[in-house]
N, CA and C of each residue as an Amber inpcrd file, in Angstrom:
protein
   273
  -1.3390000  40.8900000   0.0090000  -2.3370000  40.1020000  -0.6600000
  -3.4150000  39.7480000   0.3450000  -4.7510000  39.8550000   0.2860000
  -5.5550000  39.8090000   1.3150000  -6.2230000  38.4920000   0.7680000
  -7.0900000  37.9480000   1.8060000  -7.7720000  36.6250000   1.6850000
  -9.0230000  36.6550000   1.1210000  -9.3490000  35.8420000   0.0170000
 -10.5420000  35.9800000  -0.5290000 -11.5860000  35.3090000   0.2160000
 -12.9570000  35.6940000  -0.2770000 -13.8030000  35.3190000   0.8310000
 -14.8050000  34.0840000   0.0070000 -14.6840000  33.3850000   0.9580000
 -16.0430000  31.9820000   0.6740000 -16.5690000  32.1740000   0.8310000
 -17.3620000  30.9080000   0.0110000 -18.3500000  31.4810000  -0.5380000
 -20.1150000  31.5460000   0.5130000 -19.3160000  30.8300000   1.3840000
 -20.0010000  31.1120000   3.1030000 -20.2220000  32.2480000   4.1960000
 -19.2510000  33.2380000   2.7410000 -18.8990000  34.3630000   3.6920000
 -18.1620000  34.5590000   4.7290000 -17.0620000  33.3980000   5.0310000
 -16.0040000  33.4310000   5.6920000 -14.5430000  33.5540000   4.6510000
 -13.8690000  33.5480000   5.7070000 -12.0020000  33.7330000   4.7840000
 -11.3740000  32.7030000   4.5180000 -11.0200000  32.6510000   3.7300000
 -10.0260000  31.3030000   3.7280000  -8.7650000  31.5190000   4.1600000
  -8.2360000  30.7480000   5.4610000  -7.1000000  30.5100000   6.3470000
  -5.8260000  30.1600000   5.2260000  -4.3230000  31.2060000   5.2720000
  -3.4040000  31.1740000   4.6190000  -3.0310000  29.6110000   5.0710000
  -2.4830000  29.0970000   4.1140000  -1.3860000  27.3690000   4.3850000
  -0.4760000  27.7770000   4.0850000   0.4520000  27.3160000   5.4330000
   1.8510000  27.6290000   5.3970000   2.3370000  26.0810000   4.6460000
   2.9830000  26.3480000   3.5760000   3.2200000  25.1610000   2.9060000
   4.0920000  24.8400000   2.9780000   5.3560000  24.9980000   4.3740000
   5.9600000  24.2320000   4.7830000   5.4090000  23.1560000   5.5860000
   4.7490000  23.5320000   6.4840000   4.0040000  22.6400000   7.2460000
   2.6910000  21.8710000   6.8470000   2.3460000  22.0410000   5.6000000
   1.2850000  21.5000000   5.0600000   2.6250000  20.2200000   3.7590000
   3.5940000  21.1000000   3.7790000   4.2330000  19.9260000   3.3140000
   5.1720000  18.3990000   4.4370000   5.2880000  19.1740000   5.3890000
   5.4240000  18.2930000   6.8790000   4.3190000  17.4910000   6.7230000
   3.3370000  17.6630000   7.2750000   2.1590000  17.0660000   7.4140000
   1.8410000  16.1520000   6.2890000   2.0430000  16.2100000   5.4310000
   2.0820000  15.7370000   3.8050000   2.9370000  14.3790000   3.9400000
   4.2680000  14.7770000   3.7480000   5.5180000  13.6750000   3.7420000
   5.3770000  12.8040000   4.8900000   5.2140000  13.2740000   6.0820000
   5.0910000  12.5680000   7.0910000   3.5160000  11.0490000   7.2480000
   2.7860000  11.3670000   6.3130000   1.3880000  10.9330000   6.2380000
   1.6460000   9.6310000   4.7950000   2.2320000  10.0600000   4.1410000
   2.7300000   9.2030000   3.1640000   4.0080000   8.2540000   3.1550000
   4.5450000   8.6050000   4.0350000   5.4160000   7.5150000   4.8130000
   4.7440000   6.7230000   5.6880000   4.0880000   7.6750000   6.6190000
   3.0200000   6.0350000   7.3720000   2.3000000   5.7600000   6.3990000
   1.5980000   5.6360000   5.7650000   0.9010000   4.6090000   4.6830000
   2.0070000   3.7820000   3.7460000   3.4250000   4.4290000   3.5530000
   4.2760000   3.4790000   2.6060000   4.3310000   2.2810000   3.8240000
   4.9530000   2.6510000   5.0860000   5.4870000   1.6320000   6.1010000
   4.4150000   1.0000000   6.3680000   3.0080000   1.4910000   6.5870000
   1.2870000   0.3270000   6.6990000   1.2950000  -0.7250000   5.4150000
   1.6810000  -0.2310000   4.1590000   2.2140000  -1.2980000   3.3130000
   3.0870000  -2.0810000   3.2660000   4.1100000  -1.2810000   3.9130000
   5.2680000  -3.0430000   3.2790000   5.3320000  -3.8310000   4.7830000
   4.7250000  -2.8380000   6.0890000   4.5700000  -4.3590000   6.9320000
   3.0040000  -5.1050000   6.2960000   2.1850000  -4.8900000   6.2840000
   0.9350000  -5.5870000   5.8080000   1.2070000  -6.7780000   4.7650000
   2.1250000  -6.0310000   3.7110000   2.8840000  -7.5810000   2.7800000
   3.5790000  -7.7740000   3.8140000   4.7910000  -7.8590000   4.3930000
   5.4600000  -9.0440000   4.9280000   5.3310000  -9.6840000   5.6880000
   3.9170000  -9.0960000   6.8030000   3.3470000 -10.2120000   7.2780000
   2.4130000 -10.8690000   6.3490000   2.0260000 -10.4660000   5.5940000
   1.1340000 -11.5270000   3.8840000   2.3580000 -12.5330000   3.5490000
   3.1040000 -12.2640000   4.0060000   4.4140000 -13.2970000   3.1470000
   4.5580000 -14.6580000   4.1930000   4.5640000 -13.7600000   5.3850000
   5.0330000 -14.5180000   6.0170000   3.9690000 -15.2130000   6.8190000
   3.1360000 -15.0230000   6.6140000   1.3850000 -15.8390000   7.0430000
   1.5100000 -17.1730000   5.5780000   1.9530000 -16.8280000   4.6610000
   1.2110000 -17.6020000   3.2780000   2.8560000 -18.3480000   3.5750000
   3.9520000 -18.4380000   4.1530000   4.6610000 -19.3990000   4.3830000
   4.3140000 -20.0120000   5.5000000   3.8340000 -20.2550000   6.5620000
   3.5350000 -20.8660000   7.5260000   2.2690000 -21.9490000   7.0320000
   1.3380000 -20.4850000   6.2080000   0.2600000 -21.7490000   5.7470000
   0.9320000 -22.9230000   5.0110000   1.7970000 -22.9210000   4.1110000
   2.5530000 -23.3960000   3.2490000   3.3740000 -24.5080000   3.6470000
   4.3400000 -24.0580000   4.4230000   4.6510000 -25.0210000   5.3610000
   3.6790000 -25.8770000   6.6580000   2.6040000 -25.5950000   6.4540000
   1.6540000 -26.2300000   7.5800000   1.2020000 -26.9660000   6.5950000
   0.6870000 -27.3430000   5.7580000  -0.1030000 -27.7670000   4.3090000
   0.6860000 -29.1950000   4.0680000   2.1250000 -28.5560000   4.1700000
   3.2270000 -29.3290000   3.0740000   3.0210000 -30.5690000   4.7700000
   3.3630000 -30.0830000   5.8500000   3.6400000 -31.0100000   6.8800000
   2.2150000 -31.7820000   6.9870000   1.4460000 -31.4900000   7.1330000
  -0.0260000 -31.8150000   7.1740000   0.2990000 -33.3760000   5.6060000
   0.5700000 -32.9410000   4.4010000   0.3840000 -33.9210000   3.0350000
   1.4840000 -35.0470000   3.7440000   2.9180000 -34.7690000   4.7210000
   3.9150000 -35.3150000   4.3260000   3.7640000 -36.0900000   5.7510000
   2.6240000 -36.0620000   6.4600000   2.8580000 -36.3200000   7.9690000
   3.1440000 -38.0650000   8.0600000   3.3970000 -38.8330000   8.5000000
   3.7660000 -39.9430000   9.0760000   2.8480000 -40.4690000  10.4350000
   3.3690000 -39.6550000  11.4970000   2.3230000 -39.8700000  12.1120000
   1.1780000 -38.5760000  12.8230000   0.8110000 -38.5340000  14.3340000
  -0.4250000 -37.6710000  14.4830000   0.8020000 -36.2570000  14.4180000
   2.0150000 -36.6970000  15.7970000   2.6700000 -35.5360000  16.0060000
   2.7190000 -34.1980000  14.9120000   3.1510000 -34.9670000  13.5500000
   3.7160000 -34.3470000  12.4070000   2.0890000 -33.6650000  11.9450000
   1.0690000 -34.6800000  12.2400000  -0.0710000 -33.6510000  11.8920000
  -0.7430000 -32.2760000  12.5880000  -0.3670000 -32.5440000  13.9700000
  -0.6030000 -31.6600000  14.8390000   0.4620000 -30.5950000  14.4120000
   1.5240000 -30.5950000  13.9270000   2.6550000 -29.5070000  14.1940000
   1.9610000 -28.8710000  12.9340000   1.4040000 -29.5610000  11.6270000
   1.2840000 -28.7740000  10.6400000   0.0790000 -28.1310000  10.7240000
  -0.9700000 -28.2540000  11.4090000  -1.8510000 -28.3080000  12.1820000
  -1.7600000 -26.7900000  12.5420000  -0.8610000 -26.3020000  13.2970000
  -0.5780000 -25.5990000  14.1190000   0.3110000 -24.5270000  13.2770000
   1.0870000 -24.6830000  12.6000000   1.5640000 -23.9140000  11.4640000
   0.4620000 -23.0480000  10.7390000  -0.4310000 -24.0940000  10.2840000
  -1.4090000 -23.4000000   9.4640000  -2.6130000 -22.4450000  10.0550000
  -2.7470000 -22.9070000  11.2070000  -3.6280000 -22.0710000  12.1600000
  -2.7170000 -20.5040000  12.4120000  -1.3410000 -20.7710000  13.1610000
  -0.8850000 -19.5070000  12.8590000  -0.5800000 -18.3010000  11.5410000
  -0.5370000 -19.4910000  10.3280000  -0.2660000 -18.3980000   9.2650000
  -2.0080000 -18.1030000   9.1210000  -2.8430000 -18.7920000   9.2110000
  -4.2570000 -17.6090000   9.6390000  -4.5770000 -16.7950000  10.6900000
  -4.0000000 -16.7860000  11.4740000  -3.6300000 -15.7690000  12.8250000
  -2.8430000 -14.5410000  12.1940000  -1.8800000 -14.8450000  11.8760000
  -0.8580000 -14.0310000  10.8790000  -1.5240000 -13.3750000   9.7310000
  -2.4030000 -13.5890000   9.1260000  -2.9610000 -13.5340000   8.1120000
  -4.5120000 -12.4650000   8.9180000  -4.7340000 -13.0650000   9.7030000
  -6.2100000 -12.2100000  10.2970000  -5.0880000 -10.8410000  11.1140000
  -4.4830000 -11.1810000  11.3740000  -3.6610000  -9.3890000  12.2620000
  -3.4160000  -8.6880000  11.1520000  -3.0850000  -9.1930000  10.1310000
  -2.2600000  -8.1920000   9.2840000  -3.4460000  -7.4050000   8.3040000
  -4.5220000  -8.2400000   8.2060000  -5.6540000  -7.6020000   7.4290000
  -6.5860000  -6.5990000   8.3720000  -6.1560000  -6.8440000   9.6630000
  -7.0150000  -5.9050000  10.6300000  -8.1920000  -6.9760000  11.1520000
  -8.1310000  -8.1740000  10.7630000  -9.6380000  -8.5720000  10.9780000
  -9.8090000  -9.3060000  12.3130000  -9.0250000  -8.8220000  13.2810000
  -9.0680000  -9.5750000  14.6490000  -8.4140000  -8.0270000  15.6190000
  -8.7860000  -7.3880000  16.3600000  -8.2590000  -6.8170000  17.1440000
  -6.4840000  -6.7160000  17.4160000  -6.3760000  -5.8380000  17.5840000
  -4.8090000  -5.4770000  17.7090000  -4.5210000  -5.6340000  19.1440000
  -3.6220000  -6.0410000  19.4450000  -2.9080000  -6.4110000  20.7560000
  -2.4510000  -5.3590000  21.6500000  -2.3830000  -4.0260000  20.5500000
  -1.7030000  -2.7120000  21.1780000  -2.9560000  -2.4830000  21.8040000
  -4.1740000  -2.2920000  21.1090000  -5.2890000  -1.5670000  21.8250000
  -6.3580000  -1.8230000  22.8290000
């Protein structure tokens, strides 16, 4: 079977569709795993805010405001890594 020609007047290169299926599976697993860490750090940013919020309403005195304080700043830390919107630590 010979290669038909584009319409550029070049050939079109056979795909070995094992390796175009490698390349495939392998590419859609990193995007499944870019999803379910992206939610569970979403989960786990929106509990810190949550718990920073709740300590912040329930505080007594400054300490208890500062700690919730500080909760809530990290679940927006948590919350800015996981959306991409602050530089990555790896790079």
């Amino acid at each position: 079977m010979g290669t038909k020609p584009k319409p550029d007047g070049g050939t079109a290169n056979e795909v070995d569709h094992e390796e175009l299926y490698a390349v495939v599976r392998a590419a859609v697993t990193d995007a499944l795993l870019d999803v379910v860490g992206t939610v569970a750090l979403l989960g786990l940013a929106l509990l810190f805010v949550a718990t920073g919020v709740r300590g912040l309403l329930e505080a007594a005195g400054t300490t208890g405001a500062v700690v919730g304080l500080a909760l809530v700043g990290l679940g927006v830390v948590v919350a800015a890594v996981a959306l991409d919107l602050v530089p990555s630590v790896r790079e």
